[in-house]
PDB file of N, CA, C and O in Angstrom:
ATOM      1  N   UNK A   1    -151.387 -42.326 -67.559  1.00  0.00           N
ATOM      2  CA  UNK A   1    -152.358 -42.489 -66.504  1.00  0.00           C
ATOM      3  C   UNK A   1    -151.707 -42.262 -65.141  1.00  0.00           C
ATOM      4  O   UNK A   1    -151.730 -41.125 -64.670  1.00  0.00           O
ATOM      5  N   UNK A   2    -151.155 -43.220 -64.504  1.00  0.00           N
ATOM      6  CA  UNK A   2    -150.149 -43.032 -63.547  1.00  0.00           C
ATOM      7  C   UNK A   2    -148.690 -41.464 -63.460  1.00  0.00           C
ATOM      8  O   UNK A   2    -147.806 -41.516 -64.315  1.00  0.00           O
ATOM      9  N   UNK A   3    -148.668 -40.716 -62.801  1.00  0.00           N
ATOM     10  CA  UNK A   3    -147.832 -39.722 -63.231  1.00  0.00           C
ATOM     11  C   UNK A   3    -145.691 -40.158 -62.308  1.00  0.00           C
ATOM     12  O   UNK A   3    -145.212 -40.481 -61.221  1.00  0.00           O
ATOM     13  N   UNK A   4    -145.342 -39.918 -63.374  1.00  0.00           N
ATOM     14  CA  UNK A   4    -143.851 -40.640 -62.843  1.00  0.00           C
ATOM     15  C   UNK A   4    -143.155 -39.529 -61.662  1.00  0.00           C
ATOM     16  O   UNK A   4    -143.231 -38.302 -61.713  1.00  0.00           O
ATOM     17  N   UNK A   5    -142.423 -40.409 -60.539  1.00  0.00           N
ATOM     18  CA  UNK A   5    -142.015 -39.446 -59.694  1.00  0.00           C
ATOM     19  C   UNK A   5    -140.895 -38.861 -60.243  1.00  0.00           C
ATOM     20  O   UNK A   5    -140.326 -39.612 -61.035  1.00  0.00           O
ATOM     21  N   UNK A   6    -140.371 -37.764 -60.096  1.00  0.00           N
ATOM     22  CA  UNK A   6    -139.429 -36.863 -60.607  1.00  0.00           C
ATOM     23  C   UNK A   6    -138.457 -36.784 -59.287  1.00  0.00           C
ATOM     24  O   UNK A   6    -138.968 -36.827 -58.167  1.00  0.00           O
ATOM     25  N   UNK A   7    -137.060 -36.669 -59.454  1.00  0.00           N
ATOM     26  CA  UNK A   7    -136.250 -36.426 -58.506  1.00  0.00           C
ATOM     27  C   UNK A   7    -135.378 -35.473 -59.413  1.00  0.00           C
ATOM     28  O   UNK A   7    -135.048 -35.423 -60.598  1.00  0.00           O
ATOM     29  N   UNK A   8    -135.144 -34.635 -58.095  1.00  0.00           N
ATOM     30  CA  UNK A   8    -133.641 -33.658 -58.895  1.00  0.00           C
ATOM     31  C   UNK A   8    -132.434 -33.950 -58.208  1.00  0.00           C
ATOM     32  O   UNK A   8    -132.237 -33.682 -57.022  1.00  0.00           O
ATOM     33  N   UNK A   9    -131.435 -34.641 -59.161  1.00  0.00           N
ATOM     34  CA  UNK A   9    -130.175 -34.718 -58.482  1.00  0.00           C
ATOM     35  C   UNK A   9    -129.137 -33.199 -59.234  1.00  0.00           C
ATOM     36  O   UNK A   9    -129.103 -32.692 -60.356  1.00  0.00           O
ATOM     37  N   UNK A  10    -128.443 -32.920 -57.967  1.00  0.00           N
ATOM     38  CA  UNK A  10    -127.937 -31.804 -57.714  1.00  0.00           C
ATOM     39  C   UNK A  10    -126.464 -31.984 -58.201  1.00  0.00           C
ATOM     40  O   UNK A  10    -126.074 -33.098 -57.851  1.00  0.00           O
ATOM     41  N   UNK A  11    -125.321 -31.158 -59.012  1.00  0.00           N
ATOM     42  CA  UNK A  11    -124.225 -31.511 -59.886  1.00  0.00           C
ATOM     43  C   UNK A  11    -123.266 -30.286 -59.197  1.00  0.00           C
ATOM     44  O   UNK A  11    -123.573 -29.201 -58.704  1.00  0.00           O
ATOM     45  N   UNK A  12    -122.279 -30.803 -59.346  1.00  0.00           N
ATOM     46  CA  UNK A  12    -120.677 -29.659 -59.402  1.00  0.00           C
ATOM     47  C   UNK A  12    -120.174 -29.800 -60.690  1.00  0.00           C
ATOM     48  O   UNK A  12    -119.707 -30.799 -61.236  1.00  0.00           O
ATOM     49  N   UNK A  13    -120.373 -28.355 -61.218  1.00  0.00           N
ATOM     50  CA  UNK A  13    -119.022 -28.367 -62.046  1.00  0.00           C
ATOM     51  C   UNK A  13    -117.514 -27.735 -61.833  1.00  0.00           C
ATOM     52  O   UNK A  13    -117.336 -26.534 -61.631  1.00  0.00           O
ATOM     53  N   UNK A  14    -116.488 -28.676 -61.902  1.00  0.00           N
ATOM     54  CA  UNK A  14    -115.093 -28.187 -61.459  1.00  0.00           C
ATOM     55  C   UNK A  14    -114.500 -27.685 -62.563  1.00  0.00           C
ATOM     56  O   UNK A  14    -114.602 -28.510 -63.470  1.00  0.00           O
ATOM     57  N   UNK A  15    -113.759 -26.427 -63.003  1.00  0.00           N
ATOM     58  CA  UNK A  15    -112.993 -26.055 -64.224  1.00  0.00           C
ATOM     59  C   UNK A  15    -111.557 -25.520 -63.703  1.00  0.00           C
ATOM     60  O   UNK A  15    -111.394 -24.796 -62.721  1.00  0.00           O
ATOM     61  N   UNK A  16    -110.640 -25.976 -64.482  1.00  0.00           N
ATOM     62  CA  UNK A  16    -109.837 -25.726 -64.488  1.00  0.00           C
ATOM     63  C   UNK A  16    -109.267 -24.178 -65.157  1.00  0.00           C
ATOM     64  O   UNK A  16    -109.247 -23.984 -66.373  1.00  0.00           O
ATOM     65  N   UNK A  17    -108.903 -23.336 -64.334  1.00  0.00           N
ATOM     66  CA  UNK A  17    -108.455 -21.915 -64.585  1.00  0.00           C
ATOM     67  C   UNK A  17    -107.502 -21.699 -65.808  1.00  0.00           C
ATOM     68  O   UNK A  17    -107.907 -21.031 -66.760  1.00  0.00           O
ATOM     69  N   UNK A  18    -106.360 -22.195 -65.809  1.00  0.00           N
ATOM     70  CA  UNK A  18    -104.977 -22.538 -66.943  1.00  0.00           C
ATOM     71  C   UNK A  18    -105.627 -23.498 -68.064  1.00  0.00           C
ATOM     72  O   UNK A  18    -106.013 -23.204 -69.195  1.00  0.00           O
ATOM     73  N   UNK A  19    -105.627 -24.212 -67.679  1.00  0.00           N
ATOM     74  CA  UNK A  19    -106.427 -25.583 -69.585  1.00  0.00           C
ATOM     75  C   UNK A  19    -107.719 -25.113 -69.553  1.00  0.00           C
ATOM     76  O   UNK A  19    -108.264 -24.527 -70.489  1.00  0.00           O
ATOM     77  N   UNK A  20    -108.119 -25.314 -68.696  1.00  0.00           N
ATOM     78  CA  UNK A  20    -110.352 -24.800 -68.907  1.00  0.00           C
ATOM     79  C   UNK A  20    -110.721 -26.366 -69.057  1.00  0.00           C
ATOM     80  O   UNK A  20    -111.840 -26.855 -69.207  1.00  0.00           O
ATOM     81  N   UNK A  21    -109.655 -26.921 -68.986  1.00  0.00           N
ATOM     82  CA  UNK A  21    -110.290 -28.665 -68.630  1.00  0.00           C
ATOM     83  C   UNK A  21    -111.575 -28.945 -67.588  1.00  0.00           C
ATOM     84  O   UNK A  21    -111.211 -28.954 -66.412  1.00  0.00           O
ATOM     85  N   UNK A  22    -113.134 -29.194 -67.815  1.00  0.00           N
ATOM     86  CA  UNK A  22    -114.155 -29.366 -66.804  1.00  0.00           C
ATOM     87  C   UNK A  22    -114.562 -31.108 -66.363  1.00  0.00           C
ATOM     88  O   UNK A  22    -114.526 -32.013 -67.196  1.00  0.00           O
ATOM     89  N   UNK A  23    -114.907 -31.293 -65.019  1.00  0.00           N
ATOM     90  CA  UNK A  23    -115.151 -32.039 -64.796  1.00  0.00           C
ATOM     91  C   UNK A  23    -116.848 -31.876 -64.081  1.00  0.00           C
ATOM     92  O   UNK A  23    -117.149 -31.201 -63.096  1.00  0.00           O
ATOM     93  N   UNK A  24    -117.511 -32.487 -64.697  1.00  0.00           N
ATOM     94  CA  UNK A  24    -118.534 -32.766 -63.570  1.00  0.00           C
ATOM     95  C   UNK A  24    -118.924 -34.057 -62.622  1.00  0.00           C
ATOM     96  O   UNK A  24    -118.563 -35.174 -62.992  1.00  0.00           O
ATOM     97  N   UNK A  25    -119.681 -33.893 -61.368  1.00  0.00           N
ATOM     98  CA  UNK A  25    -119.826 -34.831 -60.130  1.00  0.00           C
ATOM     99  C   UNK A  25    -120.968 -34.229 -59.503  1.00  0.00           C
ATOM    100  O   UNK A  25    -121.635 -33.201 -59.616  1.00  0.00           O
ATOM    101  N   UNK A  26    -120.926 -35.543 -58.612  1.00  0.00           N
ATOM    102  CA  UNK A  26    -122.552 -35.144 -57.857  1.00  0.00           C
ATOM    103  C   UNK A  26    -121.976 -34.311 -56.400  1.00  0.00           C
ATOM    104  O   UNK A  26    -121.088 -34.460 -55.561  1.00  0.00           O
ATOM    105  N   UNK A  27    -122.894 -33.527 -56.652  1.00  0.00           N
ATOM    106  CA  UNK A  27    -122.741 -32.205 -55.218  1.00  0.00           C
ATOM    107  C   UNK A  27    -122.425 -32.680 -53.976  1.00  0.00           C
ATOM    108  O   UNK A  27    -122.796 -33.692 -53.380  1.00  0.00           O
ATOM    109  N   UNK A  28    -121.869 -32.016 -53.752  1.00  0.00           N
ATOM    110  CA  UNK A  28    -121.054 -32.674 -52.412  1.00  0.00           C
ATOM    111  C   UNK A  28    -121.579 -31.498 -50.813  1.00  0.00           C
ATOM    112  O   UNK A  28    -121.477 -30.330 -51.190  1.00  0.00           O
ATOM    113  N   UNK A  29    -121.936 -31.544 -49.687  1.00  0.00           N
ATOM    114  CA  UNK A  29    -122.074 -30.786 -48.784  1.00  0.00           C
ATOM    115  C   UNK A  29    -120.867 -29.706 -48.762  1.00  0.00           C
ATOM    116  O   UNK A  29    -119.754 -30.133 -49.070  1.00  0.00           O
ATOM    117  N   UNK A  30    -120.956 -28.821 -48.540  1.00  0.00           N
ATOM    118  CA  UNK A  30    -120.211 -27.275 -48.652  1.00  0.00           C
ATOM    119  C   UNK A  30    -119.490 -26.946 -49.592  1.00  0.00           C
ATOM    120  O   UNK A  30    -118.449 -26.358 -49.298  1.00  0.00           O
ATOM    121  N   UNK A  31    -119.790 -27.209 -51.035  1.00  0.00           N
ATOM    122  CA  UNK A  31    -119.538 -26.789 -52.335  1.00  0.00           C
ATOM    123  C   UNK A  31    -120.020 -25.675 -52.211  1.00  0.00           C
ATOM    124  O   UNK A  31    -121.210 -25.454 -51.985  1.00  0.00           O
ATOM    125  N   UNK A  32    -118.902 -24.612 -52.381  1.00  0.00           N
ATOM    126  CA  UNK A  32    -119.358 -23.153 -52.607  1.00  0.00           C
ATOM    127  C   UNK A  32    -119.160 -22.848 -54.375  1.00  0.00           C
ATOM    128  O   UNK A  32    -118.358 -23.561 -54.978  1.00  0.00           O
ATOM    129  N   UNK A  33    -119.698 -22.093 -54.904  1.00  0.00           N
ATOM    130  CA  UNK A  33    -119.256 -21.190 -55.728  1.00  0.00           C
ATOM    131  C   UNK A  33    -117.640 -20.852 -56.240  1.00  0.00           C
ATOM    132  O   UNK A  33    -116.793 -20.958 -55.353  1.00  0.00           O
ATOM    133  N   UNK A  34    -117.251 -20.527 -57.353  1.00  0.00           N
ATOM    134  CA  UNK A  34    -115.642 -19.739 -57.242  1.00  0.00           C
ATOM    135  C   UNK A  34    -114.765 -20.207 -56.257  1.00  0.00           C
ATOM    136  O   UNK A  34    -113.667 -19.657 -56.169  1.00  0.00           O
ATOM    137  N   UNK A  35    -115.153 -21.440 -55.239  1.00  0.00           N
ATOM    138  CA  UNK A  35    -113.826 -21.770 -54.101  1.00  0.00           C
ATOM    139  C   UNK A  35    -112.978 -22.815 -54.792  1.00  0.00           C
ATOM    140  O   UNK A  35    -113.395 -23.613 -55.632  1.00  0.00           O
ATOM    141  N   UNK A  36    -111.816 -22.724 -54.369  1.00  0.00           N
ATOM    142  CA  UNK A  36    -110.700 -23.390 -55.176  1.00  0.00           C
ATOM    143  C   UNK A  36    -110.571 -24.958 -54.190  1.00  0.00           C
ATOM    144  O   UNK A  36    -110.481 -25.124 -52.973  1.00  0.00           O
ATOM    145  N   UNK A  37    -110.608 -25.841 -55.227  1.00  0.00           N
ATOM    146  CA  UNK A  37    -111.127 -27.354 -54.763  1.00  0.00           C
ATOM    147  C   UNK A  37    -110.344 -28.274 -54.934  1.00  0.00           C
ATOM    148  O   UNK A  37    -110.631 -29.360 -54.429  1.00  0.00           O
ATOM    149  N   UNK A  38    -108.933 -28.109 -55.808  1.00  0.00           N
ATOM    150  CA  UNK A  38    -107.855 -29.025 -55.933  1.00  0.00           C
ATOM    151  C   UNK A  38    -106.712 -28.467 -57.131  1.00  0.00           C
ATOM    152  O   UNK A  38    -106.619 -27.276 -57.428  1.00  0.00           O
ATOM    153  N   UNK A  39    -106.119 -29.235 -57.570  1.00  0.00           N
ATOM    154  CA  UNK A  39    -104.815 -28.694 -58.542  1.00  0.00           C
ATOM    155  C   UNK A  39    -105.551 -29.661 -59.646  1.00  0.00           C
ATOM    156  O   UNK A  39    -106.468 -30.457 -59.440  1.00  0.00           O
ATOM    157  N   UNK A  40    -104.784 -29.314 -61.053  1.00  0.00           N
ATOM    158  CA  UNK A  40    -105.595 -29.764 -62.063  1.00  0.00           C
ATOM    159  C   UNK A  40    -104.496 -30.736 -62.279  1.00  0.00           C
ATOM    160  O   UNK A  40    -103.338 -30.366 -62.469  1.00  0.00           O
ATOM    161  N   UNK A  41    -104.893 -32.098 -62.246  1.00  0.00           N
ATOM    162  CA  UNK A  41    -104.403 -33.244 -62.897  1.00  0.00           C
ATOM    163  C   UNK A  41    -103.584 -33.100 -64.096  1.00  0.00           C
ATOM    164  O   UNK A  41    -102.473 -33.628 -64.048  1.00  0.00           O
ATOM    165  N   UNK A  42    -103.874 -32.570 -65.016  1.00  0.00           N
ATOM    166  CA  UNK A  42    -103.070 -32.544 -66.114  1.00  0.00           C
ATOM    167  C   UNK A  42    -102.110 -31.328 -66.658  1.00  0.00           C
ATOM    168  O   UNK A  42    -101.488 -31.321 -67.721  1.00  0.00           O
ATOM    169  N   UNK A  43    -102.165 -29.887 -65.249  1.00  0.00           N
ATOM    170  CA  UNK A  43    -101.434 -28.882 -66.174  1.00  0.00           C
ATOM    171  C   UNK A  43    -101.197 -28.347 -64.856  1.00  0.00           C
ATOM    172  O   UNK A  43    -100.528 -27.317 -64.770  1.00  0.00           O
ATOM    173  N   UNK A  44    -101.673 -28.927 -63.767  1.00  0.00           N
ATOM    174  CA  UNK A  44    -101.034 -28.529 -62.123  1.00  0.00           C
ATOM    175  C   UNK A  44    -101.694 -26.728 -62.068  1.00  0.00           C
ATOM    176  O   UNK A  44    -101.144 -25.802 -61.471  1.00  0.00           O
ATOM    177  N   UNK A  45    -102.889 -26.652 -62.815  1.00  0.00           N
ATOM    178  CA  UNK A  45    -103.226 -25.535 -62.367  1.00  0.00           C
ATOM    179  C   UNK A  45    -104.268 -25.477 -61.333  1.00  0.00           C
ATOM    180  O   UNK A  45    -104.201 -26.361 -60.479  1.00  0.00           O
ATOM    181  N   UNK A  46    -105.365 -24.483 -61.220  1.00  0.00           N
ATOM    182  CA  UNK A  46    -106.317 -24.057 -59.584  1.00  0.00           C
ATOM    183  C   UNK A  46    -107.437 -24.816 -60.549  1.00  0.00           C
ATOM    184  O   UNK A  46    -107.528 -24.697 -61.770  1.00  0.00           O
ATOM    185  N   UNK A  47    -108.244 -25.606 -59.699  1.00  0.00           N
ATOM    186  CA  UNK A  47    -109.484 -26.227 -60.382  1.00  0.00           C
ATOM    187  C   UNK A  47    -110.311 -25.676 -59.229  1.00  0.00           C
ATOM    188  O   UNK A  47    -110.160 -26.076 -58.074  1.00  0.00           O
ATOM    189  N   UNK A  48    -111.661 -24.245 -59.773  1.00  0.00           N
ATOM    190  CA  UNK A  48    -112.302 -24.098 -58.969  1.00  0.00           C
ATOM    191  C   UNK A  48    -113.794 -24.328 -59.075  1.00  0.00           C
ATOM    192  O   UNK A  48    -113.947 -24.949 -60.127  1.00  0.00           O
ATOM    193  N   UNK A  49    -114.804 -24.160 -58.580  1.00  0.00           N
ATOM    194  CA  UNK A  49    -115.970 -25.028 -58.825  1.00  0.00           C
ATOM    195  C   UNK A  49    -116.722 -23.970 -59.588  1.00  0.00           C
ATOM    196  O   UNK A  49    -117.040 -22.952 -58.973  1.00  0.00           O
ATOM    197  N   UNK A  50    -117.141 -24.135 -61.255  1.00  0.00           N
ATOM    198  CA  UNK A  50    -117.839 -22.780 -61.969  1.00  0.00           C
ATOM    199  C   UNK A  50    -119.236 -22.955 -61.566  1.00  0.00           C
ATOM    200  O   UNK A  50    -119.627 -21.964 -60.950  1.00  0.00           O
ATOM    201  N   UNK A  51    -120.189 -23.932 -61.705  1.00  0.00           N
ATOM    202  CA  UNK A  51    -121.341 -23.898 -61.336  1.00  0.00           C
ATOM    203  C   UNK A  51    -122.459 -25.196 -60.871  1.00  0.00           C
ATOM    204  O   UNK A  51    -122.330 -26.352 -61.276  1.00  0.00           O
ATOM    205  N   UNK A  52    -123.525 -24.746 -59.973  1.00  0.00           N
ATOM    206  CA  UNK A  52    -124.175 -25.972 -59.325  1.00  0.00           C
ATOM    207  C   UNK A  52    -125.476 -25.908 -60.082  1.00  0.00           C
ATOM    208  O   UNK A  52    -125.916 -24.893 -60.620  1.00  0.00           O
ATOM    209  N   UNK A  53    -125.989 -26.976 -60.072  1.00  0.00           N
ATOM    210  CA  UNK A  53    -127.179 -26.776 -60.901  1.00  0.00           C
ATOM    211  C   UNK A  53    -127.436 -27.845 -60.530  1.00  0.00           C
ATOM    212  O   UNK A  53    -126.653 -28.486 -59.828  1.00  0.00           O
ATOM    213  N   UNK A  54    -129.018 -28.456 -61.052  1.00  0.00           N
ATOM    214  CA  UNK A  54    -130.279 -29.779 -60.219  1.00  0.00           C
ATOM    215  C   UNK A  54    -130.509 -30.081 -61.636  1.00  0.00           C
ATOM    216  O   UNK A  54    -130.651 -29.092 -62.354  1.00  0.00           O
ATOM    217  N   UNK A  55    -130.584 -31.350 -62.249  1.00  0.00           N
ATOM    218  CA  UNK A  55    -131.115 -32.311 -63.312  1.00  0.00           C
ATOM    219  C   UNK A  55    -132.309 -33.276 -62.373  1.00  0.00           C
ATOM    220  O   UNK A  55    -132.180 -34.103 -61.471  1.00  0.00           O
ATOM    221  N   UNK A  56    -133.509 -32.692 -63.106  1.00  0.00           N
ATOM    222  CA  UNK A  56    -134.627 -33.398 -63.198  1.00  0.00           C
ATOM    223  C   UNK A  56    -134.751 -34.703 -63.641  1.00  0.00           C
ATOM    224  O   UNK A  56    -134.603 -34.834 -64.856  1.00  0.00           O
ATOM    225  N   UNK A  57    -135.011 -35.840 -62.920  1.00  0.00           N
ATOM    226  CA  UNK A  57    -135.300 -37.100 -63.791  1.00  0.00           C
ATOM    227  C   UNK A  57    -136.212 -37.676 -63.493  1.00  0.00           C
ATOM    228  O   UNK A  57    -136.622 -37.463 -62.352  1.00  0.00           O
ATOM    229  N   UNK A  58    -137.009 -38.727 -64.401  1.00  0.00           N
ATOM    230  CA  UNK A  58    -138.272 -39.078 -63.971  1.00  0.00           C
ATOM    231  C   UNK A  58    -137.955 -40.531 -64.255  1.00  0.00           C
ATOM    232  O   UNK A  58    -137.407 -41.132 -65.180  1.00  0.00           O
ATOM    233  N   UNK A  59    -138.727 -40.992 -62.661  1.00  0.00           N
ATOM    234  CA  UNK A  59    -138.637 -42.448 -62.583  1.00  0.00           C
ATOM    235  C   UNK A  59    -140.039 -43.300 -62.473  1.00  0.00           C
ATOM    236  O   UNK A  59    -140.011 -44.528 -62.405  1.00  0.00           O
TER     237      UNK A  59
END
């Protein structure tokens, strides 16, 4: 009867270039694409950001 509000929260995924180790987190202001975002914790390689994407949820 009532229809639920929907919000999209917006995601980073970070991958690591050398292991392919991924992390995901919530989007951060000037997350680009392919830009290189830190060293990888466990193999000291380039962790750059593979893709952004929005998850729908209904509250």
């Amino acid at each position: 009867m009532f229809s639920k509000e929907k919000i999209t929260i917006a995601y980073t995924v970070e991958k690591c270039g050398k292991c392919g180790m991924q992390k995901k987190r919530k989007f951060s202001a000037g997350d680009m694409l392919f830009s290189e975002v830190s060293k990888c914790d466990s193999c000291d390689g380039i962790v750059t950001i593979e893709k952004i994407f929005g998850e729908t949820v209904e509250q």
